[in-house]
N, C-alpha and C positions, 0 to 999 in steps of 0.2 A: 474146351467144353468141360463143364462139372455135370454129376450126375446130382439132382437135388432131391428127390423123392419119388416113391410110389405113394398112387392117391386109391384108395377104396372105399365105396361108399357103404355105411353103415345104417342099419333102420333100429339099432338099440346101442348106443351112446355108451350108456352106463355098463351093457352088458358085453358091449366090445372093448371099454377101458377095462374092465376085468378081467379080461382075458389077457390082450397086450401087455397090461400093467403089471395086473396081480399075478397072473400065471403063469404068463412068458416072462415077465419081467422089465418088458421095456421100459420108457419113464417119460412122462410126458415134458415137453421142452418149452411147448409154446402152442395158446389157443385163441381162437380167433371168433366172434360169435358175431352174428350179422345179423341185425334185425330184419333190415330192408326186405336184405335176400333169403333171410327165413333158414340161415346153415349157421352150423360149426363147424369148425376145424380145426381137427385136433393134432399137434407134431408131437411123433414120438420117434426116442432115438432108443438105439442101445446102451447098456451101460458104458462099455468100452468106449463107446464112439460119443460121451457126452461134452468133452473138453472140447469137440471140434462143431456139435452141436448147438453151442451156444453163441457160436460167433458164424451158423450157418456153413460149417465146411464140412457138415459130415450128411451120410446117406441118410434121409429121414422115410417112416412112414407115415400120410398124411390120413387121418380117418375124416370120410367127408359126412357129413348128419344133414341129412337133408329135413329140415324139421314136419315136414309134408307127406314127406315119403318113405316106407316101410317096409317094403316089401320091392325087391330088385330081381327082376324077372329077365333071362337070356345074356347073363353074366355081366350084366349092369352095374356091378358090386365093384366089380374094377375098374379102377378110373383111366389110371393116363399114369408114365415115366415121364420125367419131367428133367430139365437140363438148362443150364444157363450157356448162355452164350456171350462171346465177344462183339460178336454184329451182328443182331438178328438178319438185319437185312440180306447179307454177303451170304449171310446160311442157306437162308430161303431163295436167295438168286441160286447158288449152289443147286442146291436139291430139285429145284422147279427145270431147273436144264437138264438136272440127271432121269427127269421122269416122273420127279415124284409130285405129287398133287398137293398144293396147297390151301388145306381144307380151312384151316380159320387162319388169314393173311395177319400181317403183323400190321395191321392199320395204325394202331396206338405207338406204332415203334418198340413195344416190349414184349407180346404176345403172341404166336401162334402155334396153330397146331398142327402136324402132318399125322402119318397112319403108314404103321409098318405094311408090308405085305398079309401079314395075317391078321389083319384090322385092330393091332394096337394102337391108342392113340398116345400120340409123343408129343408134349406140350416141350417149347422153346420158349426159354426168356430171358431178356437181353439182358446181361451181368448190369449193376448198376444202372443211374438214370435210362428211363424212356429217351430212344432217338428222337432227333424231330420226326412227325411223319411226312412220309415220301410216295412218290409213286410208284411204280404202280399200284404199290400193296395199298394207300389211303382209301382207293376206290375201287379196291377188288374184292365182288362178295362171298361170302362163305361157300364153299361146294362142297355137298355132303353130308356129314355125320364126322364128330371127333370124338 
């Protein structure tokens, strides 16, 4: 397992790279803008940690812009830890017999999400190419909140 990011959602863009950027110093690595979906997303690393940032090996912070939304009410501002994996699947069979609830299944073969005990949400994604999909996860539906 690699540890890839924390995601926090941001309702001023320009006012949260100033901060990151300008003030803490972070540096942005890589941006992502989505028409469709209406976001950006922004990776920033630390200085130190940029040699391993640019090929993806180092911890990032992900700022998410929701272009709609502004105001994040009941700590909504925090998104998710996020981790790649060697077999989604093996993971999620794992965890689903340990107890743990499989809030967004890995249908696609690369993505889901589970939820610490203290309702953090921990996104899983499968290190390189999507698996084929499988079952049970192809037709299992979301349960919950991630």
């Amino acid at each position: 397992m690699q540890f890839l990011h924390t995601m926090i959602r941001v309702g001023d863009l320009d006012g949260s790279l100033d901060f990151f950027c300008g003030k803490l110093g972070l540096v942005e690595v890589r941006r992502i803008e989505n028409e469709k979906g209406r976001f950006t997303l922004v990776y920033l690393a630390a200085p130190d940690d940029l040699p391993q940032a640019k090929g993806a090996g180092a911890p990032l912070v992900e700022l998410t812009y929701n272009w709609d939304e502004h105001d994040y009410a009941g700590g909504r501002n925090f998104g998710h830890l996020a981790f790649a994996v060697d077999d989604i699947y093996a993971v999620c069979a794992r965890l689903q017999a340990a107890g743990v609830t499989i809030n967004r299944p890995p249908r696609d073969g690369y993505m889901a999400f589970i939820r610490s005990p203290d309702h953090i949400s921990i996104e899983l994604l499968q290190k390189g190419a999507p698996l084929p999909p499988a079952e049970p996860w192809s037709s299992m539906p979301n349960i919950g909140a991630w």
